[in-house]
ChimeraX commands (.cxc) that place a marker at each C-alpha (Angstrom):
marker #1 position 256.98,-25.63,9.04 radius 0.5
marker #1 position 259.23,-27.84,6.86 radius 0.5
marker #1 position 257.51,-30.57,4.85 radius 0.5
marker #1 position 258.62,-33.06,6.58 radius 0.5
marker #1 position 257.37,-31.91,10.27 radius 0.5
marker #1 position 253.74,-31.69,8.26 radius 0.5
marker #1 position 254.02,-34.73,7.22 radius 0.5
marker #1 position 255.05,-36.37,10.48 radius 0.5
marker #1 position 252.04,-34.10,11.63 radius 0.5
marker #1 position 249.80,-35.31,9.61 radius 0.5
marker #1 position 250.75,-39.15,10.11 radius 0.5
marker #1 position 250.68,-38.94,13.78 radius 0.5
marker #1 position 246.81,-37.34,13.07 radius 0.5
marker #1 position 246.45,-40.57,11.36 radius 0.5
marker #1 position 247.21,-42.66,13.52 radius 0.5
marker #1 position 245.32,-41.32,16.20 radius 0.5
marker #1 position 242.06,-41.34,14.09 radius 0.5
marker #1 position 242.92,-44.28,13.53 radius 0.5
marker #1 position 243.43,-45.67,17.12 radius 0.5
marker #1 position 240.16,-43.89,18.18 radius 0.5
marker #1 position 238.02,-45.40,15.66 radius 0.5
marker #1 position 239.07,-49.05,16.44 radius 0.5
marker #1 position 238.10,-48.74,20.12 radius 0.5
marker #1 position 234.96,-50.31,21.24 radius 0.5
marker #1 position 232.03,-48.35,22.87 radius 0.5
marker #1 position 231.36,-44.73,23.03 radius 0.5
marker #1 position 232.66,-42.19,25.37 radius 0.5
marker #1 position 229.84,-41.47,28.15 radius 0.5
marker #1 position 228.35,-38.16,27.14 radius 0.5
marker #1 position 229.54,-37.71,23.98 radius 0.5
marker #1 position 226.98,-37.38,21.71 radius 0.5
marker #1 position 227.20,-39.28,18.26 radius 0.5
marker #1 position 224.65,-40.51,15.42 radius 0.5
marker #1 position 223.55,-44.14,15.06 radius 0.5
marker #1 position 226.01,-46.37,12.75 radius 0.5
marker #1 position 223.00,-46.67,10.15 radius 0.5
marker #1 position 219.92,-45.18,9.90 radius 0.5
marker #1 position 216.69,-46.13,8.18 radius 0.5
marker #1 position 213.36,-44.48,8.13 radius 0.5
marker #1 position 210.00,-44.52,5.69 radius 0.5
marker #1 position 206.16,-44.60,5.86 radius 0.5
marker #1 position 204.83,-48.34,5.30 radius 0.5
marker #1 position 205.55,-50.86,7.95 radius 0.5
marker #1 position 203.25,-53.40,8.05 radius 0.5
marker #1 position 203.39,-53.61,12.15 radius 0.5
marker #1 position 200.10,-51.81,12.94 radius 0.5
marker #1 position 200.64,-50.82,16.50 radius 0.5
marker #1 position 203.12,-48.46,18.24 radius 0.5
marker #1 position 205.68,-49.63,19.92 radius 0.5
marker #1 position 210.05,-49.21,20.38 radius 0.5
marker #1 position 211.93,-52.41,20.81 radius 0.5
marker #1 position 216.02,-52.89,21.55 radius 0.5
marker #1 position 217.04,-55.96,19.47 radius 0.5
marker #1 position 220.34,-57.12,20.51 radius 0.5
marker #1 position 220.54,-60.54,18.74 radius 0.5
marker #1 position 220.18,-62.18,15.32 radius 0.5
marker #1 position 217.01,-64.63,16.11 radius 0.5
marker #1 position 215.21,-61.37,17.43 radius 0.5
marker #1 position 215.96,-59.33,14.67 radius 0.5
marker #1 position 214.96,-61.78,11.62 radius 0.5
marker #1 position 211.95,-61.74,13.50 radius 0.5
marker #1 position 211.01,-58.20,14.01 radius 0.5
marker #1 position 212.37,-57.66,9.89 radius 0.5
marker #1 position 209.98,-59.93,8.92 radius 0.5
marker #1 position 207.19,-58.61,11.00 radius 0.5
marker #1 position 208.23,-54.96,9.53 radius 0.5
marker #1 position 208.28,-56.24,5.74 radius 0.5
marker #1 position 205.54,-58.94,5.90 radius 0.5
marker #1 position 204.83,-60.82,2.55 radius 0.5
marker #1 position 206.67,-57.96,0.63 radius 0.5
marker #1 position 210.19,-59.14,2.03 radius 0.5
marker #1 position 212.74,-59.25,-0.47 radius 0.5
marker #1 position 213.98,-62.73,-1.46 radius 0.5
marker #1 position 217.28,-63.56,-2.91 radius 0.5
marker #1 position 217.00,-65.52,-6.46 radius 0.5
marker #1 position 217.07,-68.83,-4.84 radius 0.5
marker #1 position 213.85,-67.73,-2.67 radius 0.5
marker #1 position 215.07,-66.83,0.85 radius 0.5
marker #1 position 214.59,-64.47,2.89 radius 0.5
marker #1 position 216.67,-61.46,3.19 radius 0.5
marker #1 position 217.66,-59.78,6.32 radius 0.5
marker #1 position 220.05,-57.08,7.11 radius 0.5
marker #1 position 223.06,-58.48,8.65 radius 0.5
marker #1 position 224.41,-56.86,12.10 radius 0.5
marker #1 position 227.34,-57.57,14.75 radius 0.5
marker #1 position 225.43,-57.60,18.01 radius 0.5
marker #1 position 228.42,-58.32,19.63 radius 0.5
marker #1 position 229.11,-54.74,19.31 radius 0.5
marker #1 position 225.54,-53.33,18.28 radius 0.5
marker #1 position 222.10,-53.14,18.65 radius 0.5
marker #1 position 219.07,-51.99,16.54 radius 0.5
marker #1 position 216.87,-49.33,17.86 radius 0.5
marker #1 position 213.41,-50.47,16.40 radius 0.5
marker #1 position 211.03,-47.35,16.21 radius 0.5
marker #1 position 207.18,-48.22,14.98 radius 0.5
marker #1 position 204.37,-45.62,14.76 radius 0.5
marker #1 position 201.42,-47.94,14.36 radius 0.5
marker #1 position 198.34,-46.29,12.44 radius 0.5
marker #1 position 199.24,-42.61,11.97 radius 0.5
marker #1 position 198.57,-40.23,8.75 radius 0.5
marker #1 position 201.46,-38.00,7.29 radius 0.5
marker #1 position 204.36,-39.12,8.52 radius 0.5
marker #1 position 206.87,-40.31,6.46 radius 0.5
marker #1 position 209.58,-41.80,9.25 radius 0.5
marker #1 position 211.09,-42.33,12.85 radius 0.5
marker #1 position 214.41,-40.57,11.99 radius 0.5
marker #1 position 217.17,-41.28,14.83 radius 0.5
marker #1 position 218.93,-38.53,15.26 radius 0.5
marker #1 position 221.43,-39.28,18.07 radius 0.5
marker #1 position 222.44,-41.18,21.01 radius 0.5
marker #1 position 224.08,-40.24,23.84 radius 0.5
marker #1 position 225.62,-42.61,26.61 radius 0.5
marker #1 position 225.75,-42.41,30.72 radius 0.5
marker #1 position 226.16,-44.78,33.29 radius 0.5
marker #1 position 222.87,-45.03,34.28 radius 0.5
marker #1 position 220.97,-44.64,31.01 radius 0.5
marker #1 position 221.50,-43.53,27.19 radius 0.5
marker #1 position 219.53,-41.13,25.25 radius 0.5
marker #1 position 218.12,-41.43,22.09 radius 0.5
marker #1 position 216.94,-38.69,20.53 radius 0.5
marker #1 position 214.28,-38.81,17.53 radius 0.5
marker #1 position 212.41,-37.03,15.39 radius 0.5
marker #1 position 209.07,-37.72,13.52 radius 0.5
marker #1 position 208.99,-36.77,9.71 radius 0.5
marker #1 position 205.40,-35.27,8.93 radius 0.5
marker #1 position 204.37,-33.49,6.20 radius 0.5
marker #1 position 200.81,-31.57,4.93 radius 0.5
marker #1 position 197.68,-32.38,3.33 radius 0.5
marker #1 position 194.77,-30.40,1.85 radius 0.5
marker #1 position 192.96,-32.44,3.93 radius 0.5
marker #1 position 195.13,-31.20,7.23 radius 0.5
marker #1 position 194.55,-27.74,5.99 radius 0.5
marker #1 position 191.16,-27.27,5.94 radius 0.5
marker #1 position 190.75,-28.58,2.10 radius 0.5
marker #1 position 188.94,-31.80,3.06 radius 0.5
marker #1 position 189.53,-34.77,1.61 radius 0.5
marker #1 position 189.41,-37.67,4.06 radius 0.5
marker #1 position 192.12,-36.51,7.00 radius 0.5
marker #1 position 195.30,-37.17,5.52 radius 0.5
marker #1 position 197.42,-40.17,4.04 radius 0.5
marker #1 position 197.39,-43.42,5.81 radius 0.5
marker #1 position 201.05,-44.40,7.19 radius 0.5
marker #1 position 202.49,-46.56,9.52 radius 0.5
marker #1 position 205.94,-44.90,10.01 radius 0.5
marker #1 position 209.27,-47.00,11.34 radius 0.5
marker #1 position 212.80,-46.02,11.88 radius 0.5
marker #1 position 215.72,-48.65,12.48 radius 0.5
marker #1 position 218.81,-47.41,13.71 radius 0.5
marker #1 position 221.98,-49.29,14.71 radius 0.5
marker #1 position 223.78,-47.84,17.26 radius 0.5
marker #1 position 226.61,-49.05,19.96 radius 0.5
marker #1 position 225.58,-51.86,22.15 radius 0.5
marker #1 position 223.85,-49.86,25.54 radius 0.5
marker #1 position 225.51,-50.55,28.88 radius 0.5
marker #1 position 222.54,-48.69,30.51 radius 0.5
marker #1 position 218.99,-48.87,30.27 radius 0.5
marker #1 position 217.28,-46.70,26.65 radius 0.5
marker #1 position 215.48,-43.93,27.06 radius 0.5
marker #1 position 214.18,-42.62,24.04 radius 0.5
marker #1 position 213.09,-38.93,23.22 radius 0.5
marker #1 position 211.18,-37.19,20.62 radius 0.5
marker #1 position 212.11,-33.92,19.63 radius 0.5
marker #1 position 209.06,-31.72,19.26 radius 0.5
marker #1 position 208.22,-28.37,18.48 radius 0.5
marker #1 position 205.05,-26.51,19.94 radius 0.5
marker #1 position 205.32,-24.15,17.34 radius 0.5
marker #1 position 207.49,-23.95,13.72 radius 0.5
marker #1 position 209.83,-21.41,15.33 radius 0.5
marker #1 position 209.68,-22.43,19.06 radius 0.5
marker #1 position 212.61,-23.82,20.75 radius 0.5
marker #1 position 212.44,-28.02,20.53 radius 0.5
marker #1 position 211.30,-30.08,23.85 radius 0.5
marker #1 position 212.20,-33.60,24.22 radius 0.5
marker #1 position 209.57,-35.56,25.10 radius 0.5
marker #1 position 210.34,-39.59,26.51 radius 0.5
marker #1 position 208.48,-42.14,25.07 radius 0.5
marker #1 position 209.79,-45.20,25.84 radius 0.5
marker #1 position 212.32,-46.75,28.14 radius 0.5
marker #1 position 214.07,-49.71,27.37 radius 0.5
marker #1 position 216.54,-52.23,30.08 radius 0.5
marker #1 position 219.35,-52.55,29.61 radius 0.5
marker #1 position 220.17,-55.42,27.62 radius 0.5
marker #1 position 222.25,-58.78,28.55 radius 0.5
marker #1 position 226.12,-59.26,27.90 radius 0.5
marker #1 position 226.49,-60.84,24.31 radius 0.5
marker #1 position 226.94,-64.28,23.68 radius 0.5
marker #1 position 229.12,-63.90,21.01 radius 0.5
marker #1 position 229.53,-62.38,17.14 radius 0.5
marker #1 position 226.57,-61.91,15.47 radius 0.5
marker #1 position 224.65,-63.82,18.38 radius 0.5
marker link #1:1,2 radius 0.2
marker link #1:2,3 radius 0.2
marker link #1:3,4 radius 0.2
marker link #1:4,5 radius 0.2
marker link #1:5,6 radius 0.2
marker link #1:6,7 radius 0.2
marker link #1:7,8 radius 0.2
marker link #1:8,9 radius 0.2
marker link #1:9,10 radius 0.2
marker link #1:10,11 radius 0.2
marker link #1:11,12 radius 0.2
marker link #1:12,13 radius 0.2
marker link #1:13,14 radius 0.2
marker link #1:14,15 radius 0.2
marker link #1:15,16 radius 0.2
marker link #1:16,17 radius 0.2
marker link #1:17,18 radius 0.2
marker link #1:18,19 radius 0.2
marker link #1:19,20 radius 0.2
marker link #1:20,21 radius 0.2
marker link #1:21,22 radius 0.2
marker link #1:22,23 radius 0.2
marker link #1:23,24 radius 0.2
marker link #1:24,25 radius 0.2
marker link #1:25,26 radius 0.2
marker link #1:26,27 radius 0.2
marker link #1:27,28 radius 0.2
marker link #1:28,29 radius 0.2
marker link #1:29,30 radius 0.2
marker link #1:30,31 radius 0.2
marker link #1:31,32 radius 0.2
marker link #1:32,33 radius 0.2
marker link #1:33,34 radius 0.2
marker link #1:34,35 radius 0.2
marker link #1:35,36 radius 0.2
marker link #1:36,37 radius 0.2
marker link #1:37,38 radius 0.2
marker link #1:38,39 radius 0.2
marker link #1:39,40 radius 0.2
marker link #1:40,41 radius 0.2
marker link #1:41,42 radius 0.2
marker link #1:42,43 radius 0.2
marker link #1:43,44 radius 0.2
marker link #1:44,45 radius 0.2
marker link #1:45,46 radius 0.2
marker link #1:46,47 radius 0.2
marker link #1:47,48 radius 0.2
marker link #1:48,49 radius 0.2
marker link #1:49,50 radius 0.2
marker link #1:50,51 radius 0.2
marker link #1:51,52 radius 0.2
marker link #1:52,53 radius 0.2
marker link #1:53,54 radius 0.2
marker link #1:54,55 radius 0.2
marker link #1:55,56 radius 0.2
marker link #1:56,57 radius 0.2
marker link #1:57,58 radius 0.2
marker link #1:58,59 radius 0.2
marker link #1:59,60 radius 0.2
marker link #1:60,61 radius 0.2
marker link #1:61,62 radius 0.2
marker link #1:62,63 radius 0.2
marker link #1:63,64 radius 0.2
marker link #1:64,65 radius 0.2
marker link #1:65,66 radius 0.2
marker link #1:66,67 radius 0.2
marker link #1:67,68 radius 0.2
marker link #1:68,69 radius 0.2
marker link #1:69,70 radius 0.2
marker link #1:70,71 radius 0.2
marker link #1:71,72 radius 0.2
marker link #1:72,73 radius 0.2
marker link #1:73,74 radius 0.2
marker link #1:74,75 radius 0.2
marker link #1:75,76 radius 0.2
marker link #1:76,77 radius 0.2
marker link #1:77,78 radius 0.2
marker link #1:78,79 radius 0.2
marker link #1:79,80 radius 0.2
marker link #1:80,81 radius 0.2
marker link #1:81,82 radius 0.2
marker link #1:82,83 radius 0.2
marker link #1:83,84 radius 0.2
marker link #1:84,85 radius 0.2
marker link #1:85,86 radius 0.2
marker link #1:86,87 radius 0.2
marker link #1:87,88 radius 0.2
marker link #1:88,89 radius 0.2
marker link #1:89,90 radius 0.2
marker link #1:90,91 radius 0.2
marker link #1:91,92 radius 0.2
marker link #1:92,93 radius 0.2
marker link #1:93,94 radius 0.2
marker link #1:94,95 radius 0.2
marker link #1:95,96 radius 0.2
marker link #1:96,97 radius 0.2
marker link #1:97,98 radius 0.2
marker link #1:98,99 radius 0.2
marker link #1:99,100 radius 0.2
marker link #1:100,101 radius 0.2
marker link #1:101,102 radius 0.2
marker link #1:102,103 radius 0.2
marker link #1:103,104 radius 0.2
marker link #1:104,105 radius 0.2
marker link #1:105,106 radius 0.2
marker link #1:106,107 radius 0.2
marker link #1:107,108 radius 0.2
marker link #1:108,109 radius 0.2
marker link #1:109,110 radius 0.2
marker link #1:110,111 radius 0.2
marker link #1:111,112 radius 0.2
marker link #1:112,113 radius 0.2
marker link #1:113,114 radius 0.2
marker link #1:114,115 radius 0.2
marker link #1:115,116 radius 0.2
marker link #1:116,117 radius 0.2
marker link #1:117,118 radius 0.2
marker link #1:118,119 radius 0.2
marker link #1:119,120 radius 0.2
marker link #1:120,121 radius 0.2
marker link #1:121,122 radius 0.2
marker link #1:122,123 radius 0.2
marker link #1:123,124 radius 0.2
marker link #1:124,125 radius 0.2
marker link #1:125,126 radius 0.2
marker link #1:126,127 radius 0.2
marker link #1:127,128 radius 0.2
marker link #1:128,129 radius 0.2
marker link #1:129,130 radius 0.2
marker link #1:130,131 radius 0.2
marker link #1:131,132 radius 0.2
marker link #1:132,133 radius 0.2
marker link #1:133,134 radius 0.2
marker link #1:134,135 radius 0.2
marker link #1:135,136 radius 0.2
marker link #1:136,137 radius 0.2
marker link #1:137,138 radius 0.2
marker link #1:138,139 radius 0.2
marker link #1:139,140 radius 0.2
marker link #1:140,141 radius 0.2
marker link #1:141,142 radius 0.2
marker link #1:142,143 radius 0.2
marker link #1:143,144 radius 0.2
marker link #1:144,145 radius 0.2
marker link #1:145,146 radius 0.2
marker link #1:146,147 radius 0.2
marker link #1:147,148 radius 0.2
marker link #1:148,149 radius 0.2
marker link #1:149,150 radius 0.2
marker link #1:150,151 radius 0.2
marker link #1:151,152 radius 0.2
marker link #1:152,153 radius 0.2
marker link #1:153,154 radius 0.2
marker link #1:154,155 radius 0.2
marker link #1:155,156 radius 0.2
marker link #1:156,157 radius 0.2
marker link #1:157,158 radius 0.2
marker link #1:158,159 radius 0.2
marker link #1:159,160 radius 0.2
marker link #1:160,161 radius 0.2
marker link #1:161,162 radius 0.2
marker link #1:162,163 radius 0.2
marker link #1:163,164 radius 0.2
marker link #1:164,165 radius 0.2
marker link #1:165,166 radius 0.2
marker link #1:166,167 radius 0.2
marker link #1:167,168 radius 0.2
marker link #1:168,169 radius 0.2
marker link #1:169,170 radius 0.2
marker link #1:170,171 radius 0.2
marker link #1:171,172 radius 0.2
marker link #1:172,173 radius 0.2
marker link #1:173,174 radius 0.2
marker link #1:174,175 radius 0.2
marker link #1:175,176 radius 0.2
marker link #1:176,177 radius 0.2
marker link #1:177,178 radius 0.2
marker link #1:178,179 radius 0.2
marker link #1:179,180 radius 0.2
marker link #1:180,181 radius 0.2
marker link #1:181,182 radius 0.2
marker link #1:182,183 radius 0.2
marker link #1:183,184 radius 0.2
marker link #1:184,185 radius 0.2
marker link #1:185,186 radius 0.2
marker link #1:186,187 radius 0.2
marker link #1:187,188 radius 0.2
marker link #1:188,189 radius 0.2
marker link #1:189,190 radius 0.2
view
């Protein structure tokens, strides 16, 4: 192949990247990973629950419910809150309430239909003494979250945890919440 058929190659490659990457919405079925992901161990919501937040009031809200009085504040005192495009997204809001050893809600995937999407997740736990027979008082106190932004659903959310029976056993997905569908957006970051 002469250089210049690789490089006509490799610009038509290019521009079908990036064609594909500037069209909105997800393919039904394919599977792909949220835009942004974030997971840890200390929310301060204390009960368990999985909310879709598809607009900006909503989500400065739920933020500031997650990160209570230790919200960060820019130098002239506000509030800050992670900015999203809800005309095109939505954030998956994952909370574990009062739990021990687990260190996040990771969002692994979504995955699209016309009647519903997936989303799969998995919790991050880890060991004790305490869970092993060593005592100590049953663990470390947590109250794990995960946030993920993924593609504005079409389709009612039904959200799955991957689990494992036993360390080597095959993973089930077990649902554990369902979520409508949410309304048309009003507009950017509305």
């Amino acid at each position: 192949m002469s250089t210049r058929q690789m490089l006509v190659l490799v610009l038509f490659a290019m521009v079908l990247l990036v064609s594909a990457a500037s069209k909105p919405g997800v393919q039904p079925g394919a599977e792909t990973p949220p835009v942004l992901g974030l997971a840890g161990s200390f929310s301060k919501v204390d009960v368990r629950r999985a909310e879709l937040v598809t607009d900006a009031a909503r989500w400065e809200a739920v933020w500031k419910e997650h990160a209570g009085d230790a919200i960060e504040k820019t130098a002239h005192g506000f509030d800050i809150v992670p900015q999203v495009d809800f005309a095109r997204y939505a954030v998956l809001c994952l909370f574990d309430g009062a739990s021990t050893n687990t260190s996040g809600l990771e969002v692994l995937s979504t995955t699209p239909g016309p009647v519903m999407v997936r989303v799969g997740f998995v919790r991050q736990s880890f060991q004790t003494a305490s869970a092993l027979g060593g005592g100590g008082g049953g663990g470390v106190a947590t109250r794990a979250y995960g946030f993920a932004i993924i593609p504005r659903p079409a389709a009612d959310v039904v959200v799955e945890e991957k689990t494992y029976a036993l360390k080597n056993a095959a993973p089930t997905w077990v649902e554990r919440f369902r979520l409508p569908a949410p309304a048309a957006p009003r507009g950017p970051g509305k």
